[in-house]
KOLVEXVO-908666 format. One record per residue (C-alpha): residue number from 1; residue in one letter; x, y, z. Coordinates in pm, 1 decimal, padded with zeros to 6 digits. Each point is the difference from the previous one (the first is absolute). Layout:
<recs>
{rec NUM,A,{X,Y,Z}} ...
</recs>
This chain:
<recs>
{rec 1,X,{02450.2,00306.8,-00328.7}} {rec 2,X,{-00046.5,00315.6,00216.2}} {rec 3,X,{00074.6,-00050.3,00391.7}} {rec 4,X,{-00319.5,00018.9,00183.6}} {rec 5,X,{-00071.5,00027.1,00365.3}} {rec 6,X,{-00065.1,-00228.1,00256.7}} {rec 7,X,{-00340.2,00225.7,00051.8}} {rec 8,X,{-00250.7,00163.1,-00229.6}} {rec 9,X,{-00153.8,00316.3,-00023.3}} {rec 10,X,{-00059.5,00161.8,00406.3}} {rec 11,X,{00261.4,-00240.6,00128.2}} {rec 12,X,{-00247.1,-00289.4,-00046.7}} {rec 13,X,{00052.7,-00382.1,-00101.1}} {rec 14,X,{-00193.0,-00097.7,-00338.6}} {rec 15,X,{-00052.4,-00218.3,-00184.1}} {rec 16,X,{-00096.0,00018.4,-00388.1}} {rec 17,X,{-00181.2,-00277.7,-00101.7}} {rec 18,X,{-00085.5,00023.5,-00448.6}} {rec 19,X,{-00169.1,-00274.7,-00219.5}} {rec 20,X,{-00240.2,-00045.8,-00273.0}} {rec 21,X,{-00394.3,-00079.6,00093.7}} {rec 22,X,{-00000.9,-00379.0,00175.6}} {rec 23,X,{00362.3,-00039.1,00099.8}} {rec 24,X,{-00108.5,00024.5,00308.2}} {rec 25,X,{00076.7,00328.7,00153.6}} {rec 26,X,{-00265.5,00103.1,00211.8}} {rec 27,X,{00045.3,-00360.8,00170.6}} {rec 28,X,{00316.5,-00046.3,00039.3}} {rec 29,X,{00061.7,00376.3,00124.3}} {rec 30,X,{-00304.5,-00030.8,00264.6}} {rec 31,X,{00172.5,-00295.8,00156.4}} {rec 32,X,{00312.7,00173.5,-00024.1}} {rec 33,X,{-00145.4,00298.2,00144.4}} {rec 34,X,{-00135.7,-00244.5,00350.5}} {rec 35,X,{00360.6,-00167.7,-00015.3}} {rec 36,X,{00204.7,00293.9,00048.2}} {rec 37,X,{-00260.6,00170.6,00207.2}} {rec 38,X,{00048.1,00307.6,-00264.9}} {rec 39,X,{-00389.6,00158.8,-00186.5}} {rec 40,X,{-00057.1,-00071.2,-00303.1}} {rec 41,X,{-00155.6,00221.3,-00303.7}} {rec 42,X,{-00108.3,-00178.8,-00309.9}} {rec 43,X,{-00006.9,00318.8,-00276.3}} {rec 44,X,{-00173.6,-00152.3,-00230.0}} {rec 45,X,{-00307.8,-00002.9,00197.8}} {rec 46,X,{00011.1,00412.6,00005.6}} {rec 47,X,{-00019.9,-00023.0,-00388.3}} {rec 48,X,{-00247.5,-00299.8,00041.6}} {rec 49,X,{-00212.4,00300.4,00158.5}} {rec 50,X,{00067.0,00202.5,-00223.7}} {rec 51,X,{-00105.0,-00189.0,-00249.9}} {rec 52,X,{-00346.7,-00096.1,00166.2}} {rec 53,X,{-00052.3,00353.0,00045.3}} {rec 54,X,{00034.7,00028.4,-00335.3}} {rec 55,X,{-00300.7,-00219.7,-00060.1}} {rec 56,X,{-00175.8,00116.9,00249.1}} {rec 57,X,{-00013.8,00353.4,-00146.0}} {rec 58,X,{00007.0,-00102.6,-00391.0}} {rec 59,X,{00324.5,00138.8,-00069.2}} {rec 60,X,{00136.7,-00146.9,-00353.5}} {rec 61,X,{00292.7,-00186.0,00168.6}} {rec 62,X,{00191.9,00097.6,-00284.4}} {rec 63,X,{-00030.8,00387.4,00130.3}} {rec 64,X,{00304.3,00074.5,00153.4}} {rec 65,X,{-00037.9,00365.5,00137.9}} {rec 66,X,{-00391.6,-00122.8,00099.7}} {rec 67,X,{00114.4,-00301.5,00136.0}} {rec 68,X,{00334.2,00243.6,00215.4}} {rec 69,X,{-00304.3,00299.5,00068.8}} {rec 70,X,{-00214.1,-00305.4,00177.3}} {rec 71,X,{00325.5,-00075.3,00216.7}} {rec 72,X,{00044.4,00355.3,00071.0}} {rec 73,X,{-00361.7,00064.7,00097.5}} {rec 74,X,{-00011.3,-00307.7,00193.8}} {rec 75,X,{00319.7,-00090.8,00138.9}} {rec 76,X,{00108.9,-00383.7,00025.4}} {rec 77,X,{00144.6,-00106.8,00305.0}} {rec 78,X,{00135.0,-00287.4,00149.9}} {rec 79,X,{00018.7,-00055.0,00370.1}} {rec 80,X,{00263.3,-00332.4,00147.3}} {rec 81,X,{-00201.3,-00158.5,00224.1}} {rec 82,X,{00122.1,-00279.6,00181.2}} {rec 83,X,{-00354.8,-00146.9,00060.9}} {rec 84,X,{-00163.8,00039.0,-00328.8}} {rec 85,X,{-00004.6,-00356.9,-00201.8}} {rec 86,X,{00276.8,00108.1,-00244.5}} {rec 87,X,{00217.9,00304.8,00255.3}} {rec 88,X,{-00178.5,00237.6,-00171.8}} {rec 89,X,{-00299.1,00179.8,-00046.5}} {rec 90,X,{-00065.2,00230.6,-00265.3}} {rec 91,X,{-00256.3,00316.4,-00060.7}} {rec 92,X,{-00081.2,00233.0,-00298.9}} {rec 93,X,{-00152.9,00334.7,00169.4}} {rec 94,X,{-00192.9,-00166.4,00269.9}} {rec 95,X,{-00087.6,-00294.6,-00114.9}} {rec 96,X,{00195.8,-00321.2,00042.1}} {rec 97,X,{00040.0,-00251.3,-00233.5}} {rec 98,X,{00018.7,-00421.7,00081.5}} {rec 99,X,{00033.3,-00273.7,-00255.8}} {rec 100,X,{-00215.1,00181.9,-00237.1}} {rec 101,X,{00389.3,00131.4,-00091.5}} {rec 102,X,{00063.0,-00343.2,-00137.5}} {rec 103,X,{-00313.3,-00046.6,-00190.9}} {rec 104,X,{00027.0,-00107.8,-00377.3}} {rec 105,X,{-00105.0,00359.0,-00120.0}} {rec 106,X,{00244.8,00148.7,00168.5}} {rec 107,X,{00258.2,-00225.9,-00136.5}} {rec 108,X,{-00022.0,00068.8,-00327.4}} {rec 109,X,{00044.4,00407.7,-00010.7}} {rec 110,X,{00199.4,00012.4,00296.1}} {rec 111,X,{00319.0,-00042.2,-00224.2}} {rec 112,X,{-00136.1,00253.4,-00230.5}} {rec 113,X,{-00092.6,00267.2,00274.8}} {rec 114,X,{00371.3,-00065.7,00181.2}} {rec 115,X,{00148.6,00072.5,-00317.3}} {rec 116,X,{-00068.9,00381.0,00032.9}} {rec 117,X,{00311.8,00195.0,00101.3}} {rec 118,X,{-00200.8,00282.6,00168.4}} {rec 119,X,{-00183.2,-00272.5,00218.2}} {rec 120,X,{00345.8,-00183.6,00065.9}} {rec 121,X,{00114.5,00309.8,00124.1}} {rec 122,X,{-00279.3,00107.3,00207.4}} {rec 123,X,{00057.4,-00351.2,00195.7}} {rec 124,X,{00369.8,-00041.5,-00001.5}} {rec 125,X,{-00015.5,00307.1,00206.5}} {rec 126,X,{-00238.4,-00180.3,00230.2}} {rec 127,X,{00161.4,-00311.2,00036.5}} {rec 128,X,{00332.1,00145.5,00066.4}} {rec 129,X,{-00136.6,00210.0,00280.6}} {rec 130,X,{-00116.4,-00307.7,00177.5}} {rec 131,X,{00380.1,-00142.6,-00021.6}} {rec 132,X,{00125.2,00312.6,00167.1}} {rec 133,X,{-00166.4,-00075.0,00312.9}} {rec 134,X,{00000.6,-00334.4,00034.2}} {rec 135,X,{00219.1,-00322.6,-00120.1}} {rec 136,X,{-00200.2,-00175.9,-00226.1}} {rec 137,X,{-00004.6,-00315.3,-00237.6}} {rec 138,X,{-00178.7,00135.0,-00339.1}} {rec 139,X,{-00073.5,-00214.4,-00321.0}} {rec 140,X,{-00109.2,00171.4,-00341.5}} {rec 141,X,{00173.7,00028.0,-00312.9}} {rec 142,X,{00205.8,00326.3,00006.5}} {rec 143,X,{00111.8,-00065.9,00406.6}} {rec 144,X,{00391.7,-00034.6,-00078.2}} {rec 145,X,{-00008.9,00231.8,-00241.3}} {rec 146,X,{-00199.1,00278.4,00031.4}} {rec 147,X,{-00174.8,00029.8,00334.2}} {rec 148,X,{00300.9,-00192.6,00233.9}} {rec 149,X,{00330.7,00026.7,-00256.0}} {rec 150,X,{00186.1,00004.3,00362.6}} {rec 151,X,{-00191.8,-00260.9,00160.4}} {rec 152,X,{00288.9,-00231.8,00129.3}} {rec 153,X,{-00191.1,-00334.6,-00098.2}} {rec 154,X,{-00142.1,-00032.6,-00343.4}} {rec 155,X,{-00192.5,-00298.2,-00155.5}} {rec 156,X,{-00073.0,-00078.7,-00337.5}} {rec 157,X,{-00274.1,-00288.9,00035.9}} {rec 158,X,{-00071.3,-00187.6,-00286.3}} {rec 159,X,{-00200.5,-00353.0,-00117.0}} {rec 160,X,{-00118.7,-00164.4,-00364.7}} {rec 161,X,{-00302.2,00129.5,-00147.6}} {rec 162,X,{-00182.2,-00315.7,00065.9}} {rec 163,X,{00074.3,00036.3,00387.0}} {rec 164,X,{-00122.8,00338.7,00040.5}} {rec 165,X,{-00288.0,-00085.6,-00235.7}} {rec 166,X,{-00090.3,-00258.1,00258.6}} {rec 167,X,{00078.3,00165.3,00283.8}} {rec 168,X,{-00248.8,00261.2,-00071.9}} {rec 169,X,{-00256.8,-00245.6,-00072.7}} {rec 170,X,{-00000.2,-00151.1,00341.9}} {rec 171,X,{00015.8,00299.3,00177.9}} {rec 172,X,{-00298.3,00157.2,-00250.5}} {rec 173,X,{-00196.8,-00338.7,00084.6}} {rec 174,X,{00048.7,-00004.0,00382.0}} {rec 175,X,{-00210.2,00327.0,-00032.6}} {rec 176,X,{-00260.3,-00165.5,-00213.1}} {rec 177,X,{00081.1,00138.3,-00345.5}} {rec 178,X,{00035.3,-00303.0,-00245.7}} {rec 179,X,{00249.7,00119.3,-00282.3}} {rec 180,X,{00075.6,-00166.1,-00324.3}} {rec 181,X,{00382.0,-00090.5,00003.4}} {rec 182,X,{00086.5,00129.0,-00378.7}} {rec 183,X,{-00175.2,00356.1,00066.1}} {rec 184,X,{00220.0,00002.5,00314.0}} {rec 185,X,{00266.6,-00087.3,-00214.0}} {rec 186,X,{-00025.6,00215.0,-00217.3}} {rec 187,X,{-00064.7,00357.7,00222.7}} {rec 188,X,{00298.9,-00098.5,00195.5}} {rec 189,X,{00209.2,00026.7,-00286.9}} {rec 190,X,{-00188.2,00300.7,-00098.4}} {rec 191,X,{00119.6,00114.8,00325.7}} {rec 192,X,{00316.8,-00062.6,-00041.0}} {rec 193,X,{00066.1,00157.4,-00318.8}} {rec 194,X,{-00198.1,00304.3,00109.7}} {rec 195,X,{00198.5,-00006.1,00333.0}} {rec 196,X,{00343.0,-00021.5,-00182.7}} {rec 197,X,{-00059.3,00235.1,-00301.7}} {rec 198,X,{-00150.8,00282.7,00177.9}} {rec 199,X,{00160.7,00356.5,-00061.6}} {rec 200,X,{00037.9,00057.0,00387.5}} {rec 201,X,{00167.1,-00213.1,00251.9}} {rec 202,X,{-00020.4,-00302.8,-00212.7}} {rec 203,X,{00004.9,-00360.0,00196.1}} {rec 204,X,{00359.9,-00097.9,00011.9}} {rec 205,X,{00227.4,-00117.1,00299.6}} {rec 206,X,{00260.3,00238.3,00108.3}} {rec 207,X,{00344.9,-00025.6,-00066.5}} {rec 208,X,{00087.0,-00079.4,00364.0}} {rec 209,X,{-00334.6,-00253.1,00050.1}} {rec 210,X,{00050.2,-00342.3,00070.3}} {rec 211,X,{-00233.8,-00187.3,-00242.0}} {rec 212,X,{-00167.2,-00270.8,00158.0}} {rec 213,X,{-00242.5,-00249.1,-00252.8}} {rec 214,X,{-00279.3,-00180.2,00259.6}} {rec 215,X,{-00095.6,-00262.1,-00233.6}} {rec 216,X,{-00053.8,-00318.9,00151.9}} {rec 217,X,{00122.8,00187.6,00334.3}} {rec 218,X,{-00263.2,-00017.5,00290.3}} {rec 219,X,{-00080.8,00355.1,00183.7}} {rec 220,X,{00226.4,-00120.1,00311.1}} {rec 221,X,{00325.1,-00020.8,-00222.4}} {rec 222,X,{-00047.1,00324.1,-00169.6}} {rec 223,X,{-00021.4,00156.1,00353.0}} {rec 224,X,{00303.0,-00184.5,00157.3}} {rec 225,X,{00189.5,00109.6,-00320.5}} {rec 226,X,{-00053.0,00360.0,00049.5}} {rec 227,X,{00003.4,-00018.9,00355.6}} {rec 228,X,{00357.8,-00095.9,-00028.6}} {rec 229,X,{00088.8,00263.2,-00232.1}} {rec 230,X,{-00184.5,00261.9,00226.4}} {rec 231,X,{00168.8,-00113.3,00303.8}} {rec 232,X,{00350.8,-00056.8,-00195.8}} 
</recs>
């Protein structure tokens, strides 16, 4: 295992935080993020964007260099925000997005659209400039090892199927969207195997990752547990 520094990229402290869809990253790292006092950037939610975009515009998600010209034409950013409800607020051209990120539509392409490399590298780029200015906790799938390989904390968060399946099922439900448990079931694997397979920056935890699995864990241990590590 290569020696990293105490601080990331622009002499910052990060924190990678990787999983598969319902382990819990965006709510552990959020928490996390109001612990430490540090912002927090969910990626995902930039190719969440992407991906409604996407829709919005008809692109065949499947299009890679149509789905990389939309990003190009109208760039996806994502700006920490300590007072939006989850640190972050998030904008394609001029127009900001909200929960319609998380919408069921967008869930299943937004594994297919993230799969593009062109895409990938268009907001790498992006989310790398935001670490050089700031420190910053960010959760994704290629953190540790593509966008933050130096970051000097790096999670692997993990649960069973069956947890993440109902996981997302509350959290679809507290917006109103009733969701039948085996279609749930079975995009999350789809996710998963999409997520793991793909050609570029596959879903894996980096060498140097501390793999963490949250099942049966409540939010509050997760957080202590990296907390520790973070302040360690």
């Amino acid at each position: 295992m290569r020696e990293r520094s105490r601080l990331g990229m622009g002499g910052f402290a990060h924190v990678a935080i990787d999983g598969p869809a319902g382990s819990g990253k965006t709510t552990v790292a959020h928490a996390l993020a109001r612990d430490l006092g540090i912002l927090y950037l969910d990626t995902g939610a930039m190719y969440r964007a992407v991906a409604l975009a996407t829709l919005h515009a008809g692109i065949d998600p499947r299009d890679g260099a149509a789905v990389a010209a939309l990003a190009r034409a109208e760039p996806v950013r994502a700006e920490p925000d300590r007072d939006a409800e989850r640190g972050f607020r998030v904008f394609v051209g001029a127009h900001e997005f909200g929960q319609e990120l998380y919408a069921n539509d967008v869930s299943r392409v937004v594994s297919t659209v993230a799969a593009h490399a062109e895409l990938r590298a268009i907001l790498v780029q992006r989310q790398r400039a935001i670490a050089a200015e700031r420190a910053v906790i960010m959760a994704g799938r290629d953190i540790g090892t593509v966008v933050l390989p130096d970051a000097p904390t790096k999670i692997f968060l993990t649960a069973s199927v069956a947890e993440r399946v109902e996981r997302r099922r509350a959290e679809l439900e507290a917006r109103g969207t009733i969701v039948d448990r085996a279609a749930l079931h079975a995009e999350i694997v789809e996710r998963d195997a999409l997520d793991t397979t793909r050609a570029t920056a596959p879903l894996v935890a980096a060498a140097d990752a501390v793999e963490i699995d949250s099942t049966g864990l409540s939010i509050d241990e997760v957080v202590a547990r990296i907390a520790a590590l973070v302040r360690a």
